[in-house]
N, C-alpha and C positions, 0 to 999 in steps of 0.2 A: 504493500500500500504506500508507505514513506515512496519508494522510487517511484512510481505512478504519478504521485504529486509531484515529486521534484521535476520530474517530465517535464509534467502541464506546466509548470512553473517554468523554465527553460523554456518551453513552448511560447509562453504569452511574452517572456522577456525579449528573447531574439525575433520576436513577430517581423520587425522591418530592417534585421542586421542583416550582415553579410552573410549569416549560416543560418539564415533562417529555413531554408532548402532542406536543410538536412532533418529537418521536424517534417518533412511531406509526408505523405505513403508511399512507400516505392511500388510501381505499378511496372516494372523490369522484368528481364528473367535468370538475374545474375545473381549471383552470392558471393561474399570476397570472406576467404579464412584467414582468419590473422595470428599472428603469433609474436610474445616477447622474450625476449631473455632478460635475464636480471641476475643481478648479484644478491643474493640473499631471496628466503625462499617469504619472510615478512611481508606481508599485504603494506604497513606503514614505514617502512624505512629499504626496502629493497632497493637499489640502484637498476635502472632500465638501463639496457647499456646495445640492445638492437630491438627493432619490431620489422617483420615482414606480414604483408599480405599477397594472396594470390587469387586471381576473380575464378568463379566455379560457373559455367554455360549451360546446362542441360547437364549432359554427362559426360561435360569434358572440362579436363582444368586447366585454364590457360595462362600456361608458365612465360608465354611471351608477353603477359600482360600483370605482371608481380612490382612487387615494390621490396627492395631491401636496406633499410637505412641503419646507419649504424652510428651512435651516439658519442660523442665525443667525451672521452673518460672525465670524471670527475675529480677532483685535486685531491678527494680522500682516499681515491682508489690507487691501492701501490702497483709496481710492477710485479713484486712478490703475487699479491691478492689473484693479481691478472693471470700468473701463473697456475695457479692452484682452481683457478674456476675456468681454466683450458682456453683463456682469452690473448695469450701471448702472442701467436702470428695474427691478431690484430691490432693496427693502427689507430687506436680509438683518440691519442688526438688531434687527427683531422677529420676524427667525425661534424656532425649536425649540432647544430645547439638544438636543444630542446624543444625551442617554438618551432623552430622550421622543421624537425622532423616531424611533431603533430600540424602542423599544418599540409605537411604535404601527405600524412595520414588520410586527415581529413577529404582532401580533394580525389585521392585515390576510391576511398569507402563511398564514400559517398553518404546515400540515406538508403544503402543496400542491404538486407540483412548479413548479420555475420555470424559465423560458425567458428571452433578453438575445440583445442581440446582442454575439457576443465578451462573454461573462458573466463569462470570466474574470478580466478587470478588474476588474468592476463586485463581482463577489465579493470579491474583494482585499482594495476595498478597505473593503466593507461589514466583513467578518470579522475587517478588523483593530482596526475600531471595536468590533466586540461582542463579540471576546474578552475583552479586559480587564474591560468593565464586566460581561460577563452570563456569562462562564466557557466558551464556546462557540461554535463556527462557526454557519455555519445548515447545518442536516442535510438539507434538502430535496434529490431525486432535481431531475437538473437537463436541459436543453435550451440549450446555445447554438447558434443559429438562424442565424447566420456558419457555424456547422463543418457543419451541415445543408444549408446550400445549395453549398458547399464540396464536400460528397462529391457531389451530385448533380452538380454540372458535372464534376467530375473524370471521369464515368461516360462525358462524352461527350469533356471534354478531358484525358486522362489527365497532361499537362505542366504543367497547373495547380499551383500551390504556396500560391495564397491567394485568397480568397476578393475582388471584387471592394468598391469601397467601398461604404457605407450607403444613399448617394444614388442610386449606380450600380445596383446592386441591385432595391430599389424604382420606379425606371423602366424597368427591364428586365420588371418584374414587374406592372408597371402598377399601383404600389399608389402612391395620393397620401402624402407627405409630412402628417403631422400637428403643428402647432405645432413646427417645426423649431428647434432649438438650445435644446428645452426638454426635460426627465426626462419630462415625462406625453406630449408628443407624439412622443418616440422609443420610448417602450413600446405606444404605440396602433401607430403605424406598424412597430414589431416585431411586435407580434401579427399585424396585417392579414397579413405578410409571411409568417409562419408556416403564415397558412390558408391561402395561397397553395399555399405550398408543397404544404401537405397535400393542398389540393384537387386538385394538377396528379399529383401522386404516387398518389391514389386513381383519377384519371382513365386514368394509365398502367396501373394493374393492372387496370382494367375490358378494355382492349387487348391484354391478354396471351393 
């Protein structure tokens, strides 16, 4: 309920702003998966340190049309730290500042919905970043693709309480790993996973 209101409230405040677009109904046929990295697994103090999206057509994921931005490390973040969270062969700083990377977020997503695995996070910690600067969560209608696959097993295993992990998942599902431990290759390999899903869920209702 609280987020519903804060919507409408976003909603009526950006009425004549620049992102006011992004409060429409998308009337589209696209989907964009998104994914963040962060240092720390904390919803309140986690450092973002890349996000990618990738847009999903029908039943195809179109890697020619992704986004991979990568953040420009922050002064608390060491070179040790960097090492130990597998971030060393990158260049983090001559990354983005922080506004331009969610701004070009923005313009990529759109008011499309979006899909993650376990989004919840990844929303976290996006929205903690763009409230302050942009006055707003992101309003997009959402998909997380963990609670998706989640209900469908619980169908068969009712004692289920979580969903199994990332890896586990995509091998069960026979979807290859895309660029593993990186934002663009865990939203390619969340999409592939999704059509998965879908595909096997359209297959079951063909059966019915």
């Amino acid at each position: 309920m609280i987020k519903v209101l804060r919507r409408a409230a976003d909603r009526r405040r950006h009425a004549n702003g620049d992102f006011a677009w992004l409060f429409h109904p998308y009337t589209g046929d696209e989907m964009v998966v998104i994914d963040a990295r962060t240092i720390g697994l904390d919803r309140r103090s986690a450092q973002l340190t890349s996000i990618a999206a990738v847009k999903v057509r029908g039943d195809r994921v179109l890697t020619s049309e992704s986004l991979d931005l990568h953040l420009a490390r922050p002064m608390s973040l060491s070179a040790d730290l960097m090492r130990r969270q597998g971030l060393h062969g990158m260049d983090l700083n001559s990354g983005l500042t922080m506004e331009d990377a969610l701004e070009r977020l923005l313009d990529f997503v759109g008011n499309r919905p979006l899909l993650g695995w376990r989004l919840g996070f990844d929303l976290a910690i996006l929205n903690r970043e763009l409230r302050p600067r942009f006055g707003f969560d992101l309003p997009n209608a959402t998909i997380d693709v963990a609670q998706s696959y989640l209900r469908r097993l619980r169908r068969r295993h009712p004692e289920v309480e979580t969903a199994p992990r990332f890896e586990k998942v995509a091998e069960l599902l026979e979807v290859p790993l895309m660029g593993r431990h990186t934002a663009l290759g865990n939203a390619v390999t969340t999409a592939l996973i999704y059509l998965r899903l879908e595909h096997q869920a359209s297959a079951l209702g063909r059966h019915d």
